[in-house]
N, C-alpha and C positions, 0 to 999 in steps of 0.2 A: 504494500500500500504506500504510495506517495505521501509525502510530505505536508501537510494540513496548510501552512505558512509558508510562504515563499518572500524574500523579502531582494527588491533587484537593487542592483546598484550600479549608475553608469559613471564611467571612467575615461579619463582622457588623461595623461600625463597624473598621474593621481601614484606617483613608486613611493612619494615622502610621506602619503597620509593611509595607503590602501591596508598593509599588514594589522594597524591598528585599529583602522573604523571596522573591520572583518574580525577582530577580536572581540572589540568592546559590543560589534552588533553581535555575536552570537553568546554573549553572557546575556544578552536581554532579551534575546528569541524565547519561544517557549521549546518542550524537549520535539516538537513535531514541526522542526521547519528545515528549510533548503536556502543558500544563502547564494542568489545567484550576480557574480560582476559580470559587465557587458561594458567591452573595453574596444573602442573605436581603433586599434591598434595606435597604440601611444607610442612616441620614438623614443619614452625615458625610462622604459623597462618595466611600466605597469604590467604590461601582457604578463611576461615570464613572473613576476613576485606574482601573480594570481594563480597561473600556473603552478608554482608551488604552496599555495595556498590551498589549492585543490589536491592535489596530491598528499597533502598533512590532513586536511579535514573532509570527512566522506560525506558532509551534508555544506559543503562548499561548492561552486559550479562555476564555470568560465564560459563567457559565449565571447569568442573572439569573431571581430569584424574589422576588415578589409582597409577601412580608411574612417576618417573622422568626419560622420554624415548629420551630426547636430543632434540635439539630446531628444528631442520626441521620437526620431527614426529609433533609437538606443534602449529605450523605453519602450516602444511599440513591437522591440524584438524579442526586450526582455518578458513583456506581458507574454507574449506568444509561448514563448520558451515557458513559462510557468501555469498556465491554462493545460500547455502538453502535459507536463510533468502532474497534474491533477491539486491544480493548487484549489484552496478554498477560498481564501484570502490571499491577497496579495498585497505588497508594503514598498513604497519605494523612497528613497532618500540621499542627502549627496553623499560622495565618498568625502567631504574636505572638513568633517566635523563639524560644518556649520547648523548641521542638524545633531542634534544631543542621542545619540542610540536610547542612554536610559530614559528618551519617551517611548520608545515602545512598547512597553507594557502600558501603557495609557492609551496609545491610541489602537492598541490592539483591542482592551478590552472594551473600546467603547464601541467598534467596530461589532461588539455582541449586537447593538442596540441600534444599529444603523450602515446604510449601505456603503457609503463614502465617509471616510473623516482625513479633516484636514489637518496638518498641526500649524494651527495659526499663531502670529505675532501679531494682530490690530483685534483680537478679543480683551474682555478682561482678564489679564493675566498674565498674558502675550506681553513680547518685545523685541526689539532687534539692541544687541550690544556689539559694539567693536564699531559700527557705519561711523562717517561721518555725514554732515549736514547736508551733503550733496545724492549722494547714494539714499539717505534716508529717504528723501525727499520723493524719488526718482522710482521708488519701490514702492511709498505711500499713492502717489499721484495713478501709479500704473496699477494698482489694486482700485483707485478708484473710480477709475475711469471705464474699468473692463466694468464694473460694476454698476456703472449709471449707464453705460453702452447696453450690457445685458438684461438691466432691469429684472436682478436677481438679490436675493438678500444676502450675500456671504462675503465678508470682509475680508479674507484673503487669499482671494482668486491666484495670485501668483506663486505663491508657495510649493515646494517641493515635496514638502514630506508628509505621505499622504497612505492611506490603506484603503483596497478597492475590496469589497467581495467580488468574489467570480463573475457572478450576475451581471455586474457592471459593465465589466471590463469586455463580457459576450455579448451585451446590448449597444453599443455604444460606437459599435465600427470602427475600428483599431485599423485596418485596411486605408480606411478614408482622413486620417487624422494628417493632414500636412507640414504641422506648426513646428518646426526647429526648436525653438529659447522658449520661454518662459510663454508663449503662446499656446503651449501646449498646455501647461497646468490651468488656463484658465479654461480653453476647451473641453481637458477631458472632463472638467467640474461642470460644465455647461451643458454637457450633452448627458452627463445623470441626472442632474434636475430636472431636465427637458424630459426627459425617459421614465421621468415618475419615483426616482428613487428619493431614500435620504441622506441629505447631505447634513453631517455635523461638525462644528470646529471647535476643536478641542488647544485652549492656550500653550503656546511653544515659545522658550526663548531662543531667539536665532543670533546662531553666533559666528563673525567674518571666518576666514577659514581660516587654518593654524599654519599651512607653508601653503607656497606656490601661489600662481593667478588666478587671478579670477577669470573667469570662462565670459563676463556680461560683457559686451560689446554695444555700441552705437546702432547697428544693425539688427540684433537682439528686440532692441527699443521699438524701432522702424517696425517691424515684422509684428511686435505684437497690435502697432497702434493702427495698422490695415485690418491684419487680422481678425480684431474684435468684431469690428461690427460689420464683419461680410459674417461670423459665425449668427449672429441674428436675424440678417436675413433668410440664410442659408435655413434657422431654425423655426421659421414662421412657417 
């Protein structure tokens, strides 16, 4: 029998943070999960440290890919790869720490009580530490805007770290999903609500990532601010 929890994680030069966000996420998984990275072929040796990851832990997984094709394709691979493997739940989050692993016991278990949950920073509770004034800003505005675009109640549309039920993830057309950057997490939140599910946001502190760059880009930005509201039309 498969793995109950599958929890994915995309990777792109990620060698200085991967060995340990694979630790600390699997001391907070429950004893029924699969831990799968989905690594766009990094040129800093994330492949191989996963590769031997996989090889020490037998509820570890690697889906290498060819070149670095933007995190929703990575995500749409890893869903796939974890619907195969007979997930129930499915959980996904960065590799750069900026997501805390020990919420996942929090938004797993709320995940009992609802079909999406998000781990939001604009709830009460929530927060982003380490930003400066500029990023803050930039992150606030882009959650509110998908927000007044959608004409949807949930505060942070952009967020990464999030747990699907299966149901979700099989209604919602992972085939048709386009969005590269952070377009994507307001999507795939938009096409559950659309689709009748529930969505809940559960408070997360978010925190800058501990080495390496940041992956957001100018372009990132672009793509989500088209993106939004063709997904409304699209959704009428």
């Amino acid at each position: 029998m498969g793995a109950r929890v599958w929890l994915v994680i995309p990777t792109y030069n990620e060698s200085a943070n991967l060995e340990a966000i694979v630790d600390a996420a699997l001391d907070a998984l429950p004893p029924s999960r699969r831990l799968l990275i989905v690594d766009d072929g990094s040129p800093d040796g994330t492949g191989e440290i996963a590769d031997r990851l996989t090889a020490a832990h037998d509820d570890v997984a690697v889906l290498h890919r060819a070149s670095k094709e933007g995190l929703g394709p990575a995500y749409v691979a890893g869903f796939h790869e974890a619907l195969g493997g007979g997930a129930e739940i499915v959980a996904q989050m960065d590799a750069d720490f900026s997501h805390d692993p020990h919420d996942l016991p929090r938004l797993l278990e709320a995940a009992e009580d609802a079909d999406l949950v998000l781990g939001s920073r604009y709830v009460n509770g929530g927060r982003v530490s380490d930003w400066g004034p500029t990023r803050r800003a930039v992150s606030r505005w882009g959650s509110a805007y998908a927000r007044a675009a959608l004409g949807i109640d949930v505060h942070d549309l952009t967020g990464g770290f999030k747990v699907f039920r299966r149901t979700v993830l099989e209604a919602i057309d992972l085939e048709s999903l386009a969005s590269l950057g952070y377009a994507f997490q307001v999507e795939t939140t938009f096409r559950a609500i659309k689709a009748g599910f529930r969505v809940i946001e559960v408070p997360i502190v978010f925190h800058d990532r501990r080495v390496g760059e940041s992956k957001m880009s100018g372009g990132i930005v672009l793509e989500a601010a088209w993106r939004v509201p063709a997904m409304r039309l699209r959704g009428r």
